[in-house]
C-alpha positions in Angstrom: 0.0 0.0 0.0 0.9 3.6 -1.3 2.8 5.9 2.0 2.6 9.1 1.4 3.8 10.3 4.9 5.2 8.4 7.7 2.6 8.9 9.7 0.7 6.7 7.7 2.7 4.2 8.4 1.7 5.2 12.3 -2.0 5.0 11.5 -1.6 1.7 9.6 -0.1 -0.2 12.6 -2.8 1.4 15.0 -5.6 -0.1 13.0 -3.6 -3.5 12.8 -2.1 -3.9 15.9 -4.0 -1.1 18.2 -2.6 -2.3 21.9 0.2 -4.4 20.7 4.1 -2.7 22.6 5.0 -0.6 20.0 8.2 0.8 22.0 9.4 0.9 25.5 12.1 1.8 27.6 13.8 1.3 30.9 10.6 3.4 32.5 7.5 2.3 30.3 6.2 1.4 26.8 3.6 2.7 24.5 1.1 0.5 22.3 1.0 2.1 18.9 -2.6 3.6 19.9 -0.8 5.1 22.4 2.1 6.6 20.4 -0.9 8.0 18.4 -2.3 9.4 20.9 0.6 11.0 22.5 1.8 12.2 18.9 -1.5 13.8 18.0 -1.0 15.8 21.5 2.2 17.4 20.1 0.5 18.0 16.3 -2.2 19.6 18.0 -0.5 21.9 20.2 1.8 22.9 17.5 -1.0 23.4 15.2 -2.4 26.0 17.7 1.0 27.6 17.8 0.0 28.2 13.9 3.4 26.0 13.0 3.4 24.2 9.8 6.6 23.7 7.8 8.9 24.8 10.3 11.8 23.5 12.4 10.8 22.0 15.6 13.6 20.7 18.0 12.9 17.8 20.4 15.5 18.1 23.4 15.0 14.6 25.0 17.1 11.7 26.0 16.5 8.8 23.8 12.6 7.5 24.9 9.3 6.8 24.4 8.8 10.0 24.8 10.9 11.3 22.1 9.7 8.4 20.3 6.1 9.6 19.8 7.4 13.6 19.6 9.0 12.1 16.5 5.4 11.5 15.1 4.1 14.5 16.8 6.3 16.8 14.9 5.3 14.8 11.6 1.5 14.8 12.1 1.6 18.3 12.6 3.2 18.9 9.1 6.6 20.3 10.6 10.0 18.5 10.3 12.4 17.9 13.7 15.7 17.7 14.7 16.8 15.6 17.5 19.3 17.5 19.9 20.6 15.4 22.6 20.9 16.6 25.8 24.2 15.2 26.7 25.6 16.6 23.6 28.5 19.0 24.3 27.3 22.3 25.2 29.3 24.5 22.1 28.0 21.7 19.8 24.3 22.1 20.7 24.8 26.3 20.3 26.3 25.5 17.0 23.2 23.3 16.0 20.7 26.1 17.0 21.7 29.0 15.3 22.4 27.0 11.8 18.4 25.5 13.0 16.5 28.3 14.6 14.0 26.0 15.8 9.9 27.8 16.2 9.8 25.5 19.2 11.8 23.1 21.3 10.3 20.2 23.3 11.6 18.8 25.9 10.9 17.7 29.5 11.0 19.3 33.6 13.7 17.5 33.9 15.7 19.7 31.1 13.4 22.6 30.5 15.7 25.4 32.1 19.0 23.9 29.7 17.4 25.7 26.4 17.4 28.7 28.7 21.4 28.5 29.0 22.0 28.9 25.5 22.5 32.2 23.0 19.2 32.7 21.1 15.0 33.9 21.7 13.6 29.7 21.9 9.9 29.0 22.9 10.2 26.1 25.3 7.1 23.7 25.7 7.6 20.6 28.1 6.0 16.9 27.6 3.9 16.7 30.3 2.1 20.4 29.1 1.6 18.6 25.6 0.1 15.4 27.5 -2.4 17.9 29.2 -3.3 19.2 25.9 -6.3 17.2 24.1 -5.7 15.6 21.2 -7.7 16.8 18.0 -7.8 14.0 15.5 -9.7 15.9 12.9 -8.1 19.0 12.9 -4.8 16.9 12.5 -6.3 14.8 9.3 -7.3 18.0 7.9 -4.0 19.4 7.9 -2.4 15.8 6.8 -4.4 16.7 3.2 -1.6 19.6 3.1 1.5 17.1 3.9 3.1 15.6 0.3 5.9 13.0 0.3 8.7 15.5 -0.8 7.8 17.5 2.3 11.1 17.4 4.8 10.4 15.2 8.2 13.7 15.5 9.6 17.2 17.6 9.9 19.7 15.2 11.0 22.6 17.3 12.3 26.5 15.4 11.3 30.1 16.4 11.7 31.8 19.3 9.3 35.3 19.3 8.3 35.3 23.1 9.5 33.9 22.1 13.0 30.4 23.4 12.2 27.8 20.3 12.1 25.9 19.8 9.0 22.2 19.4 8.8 21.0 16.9 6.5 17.6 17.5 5.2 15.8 14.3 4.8 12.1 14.1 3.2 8.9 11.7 4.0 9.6 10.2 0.8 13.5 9.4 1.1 12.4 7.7 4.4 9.7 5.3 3.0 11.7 4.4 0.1 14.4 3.6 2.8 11.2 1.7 4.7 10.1 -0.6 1.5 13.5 -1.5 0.6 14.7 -2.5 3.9 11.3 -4.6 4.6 11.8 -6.6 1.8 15.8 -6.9 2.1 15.7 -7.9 5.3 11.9 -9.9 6.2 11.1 -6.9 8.8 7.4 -7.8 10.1 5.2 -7.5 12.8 6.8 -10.7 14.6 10.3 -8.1 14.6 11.6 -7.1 17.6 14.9 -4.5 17.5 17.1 -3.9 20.4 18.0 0.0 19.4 21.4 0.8 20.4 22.2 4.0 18.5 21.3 7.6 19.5 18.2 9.0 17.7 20.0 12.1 16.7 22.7 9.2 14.6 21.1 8.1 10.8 21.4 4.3 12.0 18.6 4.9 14.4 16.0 5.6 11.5 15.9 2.0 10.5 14.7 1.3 14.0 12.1 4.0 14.6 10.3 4.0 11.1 10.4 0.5 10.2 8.6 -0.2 13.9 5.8 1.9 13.0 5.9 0.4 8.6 5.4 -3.4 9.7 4.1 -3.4 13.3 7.4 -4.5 15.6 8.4 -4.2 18.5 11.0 -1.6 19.7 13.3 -1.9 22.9 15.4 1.0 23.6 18.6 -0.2 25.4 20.1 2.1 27.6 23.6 3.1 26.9 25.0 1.9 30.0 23.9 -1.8 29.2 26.7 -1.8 27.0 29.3 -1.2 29.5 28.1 -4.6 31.7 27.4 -7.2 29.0 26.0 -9.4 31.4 22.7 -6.9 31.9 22.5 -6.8 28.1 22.1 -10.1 27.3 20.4 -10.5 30.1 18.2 -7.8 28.4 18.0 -9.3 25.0 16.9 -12.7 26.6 14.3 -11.3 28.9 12.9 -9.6 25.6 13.1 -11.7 22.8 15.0 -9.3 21.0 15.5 -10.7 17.8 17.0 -7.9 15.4 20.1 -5.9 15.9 21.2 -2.9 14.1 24.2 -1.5 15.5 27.5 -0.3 15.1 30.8 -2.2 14.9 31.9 -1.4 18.2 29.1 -2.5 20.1 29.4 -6.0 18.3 33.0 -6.3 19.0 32.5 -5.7 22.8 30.5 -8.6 23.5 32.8 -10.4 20.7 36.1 -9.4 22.5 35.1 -10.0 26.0 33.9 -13.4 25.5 30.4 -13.1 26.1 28.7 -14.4 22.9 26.1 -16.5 25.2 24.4 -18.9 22.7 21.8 -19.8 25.2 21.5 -15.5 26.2 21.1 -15.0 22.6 19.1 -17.4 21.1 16.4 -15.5 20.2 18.5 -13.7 17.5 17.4 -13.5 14.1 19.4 -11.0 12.0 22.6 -8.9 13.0 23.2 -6.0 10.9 25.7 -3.0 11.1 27.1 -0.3 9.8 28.7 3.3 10.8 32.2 2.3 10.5 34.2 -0.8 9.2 33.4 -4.1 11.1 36.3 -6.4 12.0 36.2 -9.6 9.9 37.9 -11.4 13.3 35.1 -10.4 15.5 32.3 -11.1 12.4 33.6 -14.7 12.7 33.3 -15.0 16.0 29.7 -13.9 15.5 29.1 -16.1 13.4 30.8 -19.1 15.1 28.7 -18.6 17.8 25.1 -17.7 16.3 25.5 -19.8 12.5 21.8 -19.5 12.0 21.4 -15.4 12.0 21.2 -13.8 9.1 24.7 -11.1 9.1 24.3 -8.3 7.0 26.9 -5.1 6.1 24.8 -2.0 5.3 26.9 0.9 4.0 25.7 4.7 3.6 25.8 8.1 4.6 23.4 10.1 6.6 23.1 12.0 2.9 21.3 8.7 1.7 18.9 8.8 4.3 21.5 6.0 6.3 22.0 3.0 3.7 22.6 2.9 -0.2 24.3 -0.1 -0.4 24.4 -3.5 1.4 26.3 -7.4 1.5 24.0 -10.3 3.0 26.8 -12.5 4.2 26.9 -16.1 2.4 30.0 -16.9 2.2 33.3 -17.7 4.5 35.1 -14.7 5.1 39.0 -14.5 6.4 40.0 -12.5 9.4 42.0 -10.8 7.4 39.3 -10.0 4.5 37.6 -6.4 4.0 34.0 -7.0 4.6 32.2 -6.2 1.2 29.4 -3.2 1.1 28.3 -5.1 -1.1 25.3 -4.1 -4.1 23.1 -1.0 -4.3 19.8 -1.1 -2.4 16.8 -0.7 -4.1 15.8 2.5 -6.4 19.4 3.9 -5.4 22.6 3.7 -8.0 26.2 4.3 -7.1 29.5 4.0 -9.3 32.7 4.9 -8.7 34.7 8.1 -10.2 38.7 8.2 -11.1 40.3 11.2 -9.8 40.6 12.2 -13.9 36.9 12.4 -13.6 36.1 9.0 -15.3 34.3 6.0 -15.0 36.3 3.4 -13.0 36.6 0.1 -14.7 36.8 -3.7 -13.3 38.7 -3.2 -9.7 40.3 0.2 -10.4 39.1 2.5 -7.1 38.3 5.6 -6.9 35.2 7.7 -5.4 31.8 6.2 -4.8 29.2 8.5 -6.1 25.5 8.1 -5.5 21.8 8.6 -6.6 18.1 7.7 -5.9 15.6 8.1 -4.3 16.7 8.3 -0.5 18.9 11.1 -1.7 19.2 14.1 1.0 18.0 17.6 -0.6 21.3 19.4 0.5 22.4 20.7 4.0 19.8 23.0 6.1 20.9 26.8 5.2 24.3 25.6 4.1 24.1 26.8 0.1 28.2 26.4 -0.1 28.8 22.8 1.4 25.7 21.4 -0.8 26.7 22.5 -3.8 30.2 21.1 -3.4 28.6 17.8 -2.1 25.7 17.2 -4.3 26.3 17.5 -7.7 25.5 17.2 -11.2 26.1 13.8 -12.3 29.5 13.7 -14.3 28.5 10.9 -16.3 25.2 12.8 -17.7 25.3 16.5 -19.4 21.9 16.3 -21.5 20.1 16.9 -18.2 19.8 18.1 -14.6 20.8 15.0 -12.3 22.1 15.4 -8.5 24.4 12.8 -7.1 26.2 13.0 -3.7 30.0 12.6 -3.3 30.3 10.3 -0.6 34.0 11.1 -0.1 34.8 7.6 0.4 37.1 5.4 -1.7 35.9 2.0 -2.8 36.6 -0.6 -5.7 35.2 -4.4 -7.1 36.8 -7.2 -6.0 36.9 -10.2 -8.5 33.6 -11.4 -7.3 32.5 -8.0 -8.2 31.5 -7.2 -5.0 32.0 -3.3 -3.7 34.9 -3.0 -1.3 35.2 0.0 1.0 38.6 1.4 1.4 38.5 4.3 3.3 37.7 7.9 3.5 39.4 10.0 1.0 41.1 11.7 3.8 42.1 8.7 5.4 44.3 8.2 2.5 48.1 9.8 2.8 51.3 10.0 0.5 53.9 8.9 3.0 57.6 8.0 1.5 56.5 8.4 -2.3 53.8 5.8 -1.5 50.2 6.1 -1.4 48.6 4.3 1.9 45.3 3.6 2.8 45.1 3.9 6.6 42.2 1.2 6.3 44.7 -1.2 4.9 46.7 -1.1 7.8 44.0 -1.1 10.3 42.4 -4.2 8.3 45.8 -6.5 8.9 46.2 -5.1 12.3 42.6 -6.0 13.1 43.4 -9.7 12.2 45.9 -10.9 14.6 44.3 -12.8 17.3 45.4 -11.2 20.1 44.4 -8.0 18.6 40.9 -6.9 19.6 40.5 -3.3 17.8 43.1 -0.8 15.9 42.9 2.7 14.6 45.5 4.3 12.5 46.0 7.7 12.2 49.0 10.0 10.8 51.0 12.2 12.4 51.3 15.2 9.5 53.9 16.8 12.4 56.6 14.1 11.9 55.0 12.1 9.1 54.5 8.9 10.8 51.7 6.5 11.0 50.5 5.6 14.4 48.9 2.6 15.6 46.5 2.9 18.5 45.4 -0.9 19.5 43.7 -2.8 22.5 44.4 -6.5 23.3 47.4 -9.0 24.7 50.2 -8.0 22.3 52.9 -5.8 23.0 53.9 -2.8 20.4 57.2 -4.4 19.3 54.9 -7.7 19.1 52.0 -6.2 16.5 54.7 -4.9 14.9 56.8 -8.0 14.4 53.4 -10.1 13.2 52.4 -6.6 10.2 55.8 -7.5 8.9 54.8 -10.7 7.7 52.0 -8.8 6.5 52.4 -5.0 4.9 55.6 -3.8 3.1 58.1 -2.1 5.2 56.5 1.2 3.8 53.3 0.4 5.3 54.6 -0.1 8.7 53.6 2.7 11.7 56.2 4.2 13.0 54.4 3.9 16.9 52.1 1.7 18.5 49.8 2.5 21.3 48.2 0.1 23.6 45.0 1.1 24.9 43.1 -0.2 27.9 39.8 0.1 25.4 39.3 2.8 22.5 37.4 6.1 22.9 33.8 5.9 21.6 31.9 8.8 20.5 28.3 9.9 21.5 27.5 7.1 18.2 29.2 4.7 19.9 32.4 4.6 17.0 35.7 4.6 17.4 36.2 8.3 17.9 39.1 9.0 15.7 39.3 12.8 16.7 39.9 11.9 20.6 42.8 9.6 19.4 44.9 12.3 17.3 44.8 14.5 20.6 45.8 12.0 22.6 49.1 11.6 19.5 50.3 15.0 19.3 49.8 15.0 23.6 52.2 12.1 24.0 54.5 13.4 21.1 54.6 17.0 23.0 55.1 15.1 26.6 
């Protein structure tokens, strides 16, 4: 059936599956009547607030409650941004005056922090909208005035230049997301996904929307589950969680401590990731422990509305193998782009460029960075055609699969010689008593550094690389880690780790 909005994905469920858990957290959970109900609150207080079309941002921890202001802001005909509230404080400035939200929603518990930044911001708190009655007609009447290209959502990423980006993301670049990923991946009402990412992060959109598109069930883990594994799984089997969408790291954490319970996790069904490159060496162990699940790499940027290209695993792979990203998803293209501005042809790499329909208009009052982003096609002059430059470099292997290398700025010249830091990670990643690795370069005394957690010593890691990368390829330092730095996504946070180089080259 035709989805012209997301919300009638909402409605859909409600009449299906009126008092089945739609989502819940550590606190409570909401039926989808309920979610309705909370969500038509929100759209009719902003409708009295004579809002329509206009930025809305929902200050919230990750909840229920943010998970039906989500809807809210839809249903009303506005779009949102999610703005965590333990996001730094100079980020969350930054966000608001590229934004200039109409209104912010958030809670008692955080109603005064709004009041602490730069900026005129009308403030309206949950528990005011759940006193306000919810007009359901007035709401439908407005919905006639909603079209699919209409933008639901400004999802805020990192610039080069420090200031974040916010992608604009329609109702239609969503449910083409929606119907793909049902169909890719047999999402249905019998579903039930243990979120782990932020909702402010692109991954999470797979878990919200495609709740409401087929009926599951969503759990919101708490963050701090992921710090005692023994309360997650404990978690998972208590709930029947049976889908998992999350980010390398968090996979490799249970991998690398051990704690891949087959009894604990016997209700999973599918494991998918994506966000940054996942470790062949922990995949395995995955996969030696749980055979059955379905393992799938998803690959996008938050300018593709998350994922444009994907690899169900069927095959063995070595430790020491780059996952593949696989094939485009459905109703998107991509190809790859020599630095002469060509076509690439059988394994040459170069950069991925792509198009469809789960294309991001641009970046939200940002003129100069989407124009150097998304761009006429270079393969197509007779006619108008935007593509987005991913800025990541990627070739086919002989199976003619699509192989991620690395960013375009993770690639340096170092000694004549053209290195992919992903390379280096990738062979570093498979020695067995390596658990994770992040290269970065020093550009003050042009050396490669090697940050690392597990058993090895420095002068061991590098010992077993030599049997592995040319001399060339080699880091000049290794760092043992008592565990890597994760970002508020929950990735390896690359930035953290270059202070932390230039701090012990300066000590």
């Amino acid at each position: 059936m035709y989805s012209r909005t997301v919300t009638d994905y909402l409605d859909r469920s409600v009449e299906r599956f009126p008092n089945k858990i739609a989502v819940q957290d550590s606190k409570r959970s909401l039926s989808f009547m309920e979610v309705q109900k909370e969500a038509m609150q929100l759209a009719s207080f902003l409708s009295s607030k004579k809002l329509f079309k206009k930025p809305i941002a929902i200050f919230l921890e990750k909840s229920t409650e943010c998970f039906s202001s989500i809807f809210g802001v839809a249903y009303s005909g506005n779009y949102y941004t999610i703005i965590d509230v333990k996001m730094p404080a100079e980020r969350i400035q930054r966000i608001l005056n590229i934004l200039s939200p109409e209104m912010i929603i958030t809670d008692e518990a955080h109603k005064k922090l709004p009041d602490s930044f730069t900026g005129s911001f009308k403030t309206v708190t949950i528990e005011e909208i759940h006193a306000t009655e919810a007009k359901f007609e007035k709401i439908k009447e407005i919905e006639k005035h909603i079209i699919d290209t209409d933008i639901l959502y400004v999802l805020f990423t990192s610039g080069s230049t420090g200031d974040p980006k916010g992608v604009i993301i329609s109702h239609r670049n969503v449910i083409c997301y929606m119907e793909w990923s049902k169909k890719a991946f047999h999402f249905d009402q019998y579903t039930v996904f243990g979120n782990q990412t932020p909702f402010y992060f692109s991954m999470s959109v797979l878990d919200i929307f495609q709740t409401v598109c087929v009926g599951a069930r969503l759990v919101l883990i708490p963050p701090q589950k992921f710090i005692m594994p023994g309360e997650l799984l404990n978690l998972i089997e208590k709930e029947q969680i049976n889908t998992l969408y999350w980010v390398p790291s968090a996979l490799c954490l249970l991998a690398n401590l051990g704690a891949l319970d087959k009894d604990k996790l016997k209700s999973i069904e599918k494991v998918l990731f994506a966000g940054e490159v996942m470790p062949a060496k922990q995949l395995n162990m995955w996969r030696r422990a749980l055979p059955n699940v379905m393992y799938a790499n998803l690959y996008g940027p938050t300018e593709a509305t998350d994922i444009c290209t994907y690899y169900i695993i069927d095959r063995e792979i070595e430790d020491d193998e780059t996952i593949p990203i696989g094939r485009s998803a459905e109703n998107m293209d991509s190809f790859i782009i020599k630095d002469n501005g060509t076509l690439a042809e059988g394994m040459e790499e170069g950069e991925l460029l792509v198009r469809g329909s789960s294309l991001a208009y641009g970046y939200y009052n940002n003129p100069k960075k989407t124009e150097e982003a998304f761009v006429q096609n270079p393969l197509q002059s007779a006619y108008r055609e935007i593509v987005y430059r991913t800025g990541d470099l990627v070739h086919y292997n002989e199976r003619g699969e699509l192989i991620f290398i690395s960013r375009k700025d993770f690639q340096i010249k170092f000694m004549g010689y053209r290195i992919e830091l992903g390379e280096i990670e990738a062979a570093a990643s498979s020695l067995i008593q390596v658990d994770r690795v992040c290269c970065v370069y020093d550009t003050e005394k042009s050396e490669i550094v090697l940050f690392y957690t597990g058993k090895m010593e420095g002068s061991q890691v590098e010992g077993a690389l030599r049997n592995k990368l040319p001399n060339y390829m080699l880091p000049r330092r290794y760092i043992k880690l008592v565990s890597m730095p994760l970002n508020l996504n929950g990735k390896i946070d690359r930035k953290q780790l270059k202070q932390q180089m230039y701090m012990r080259s300066s000590g």
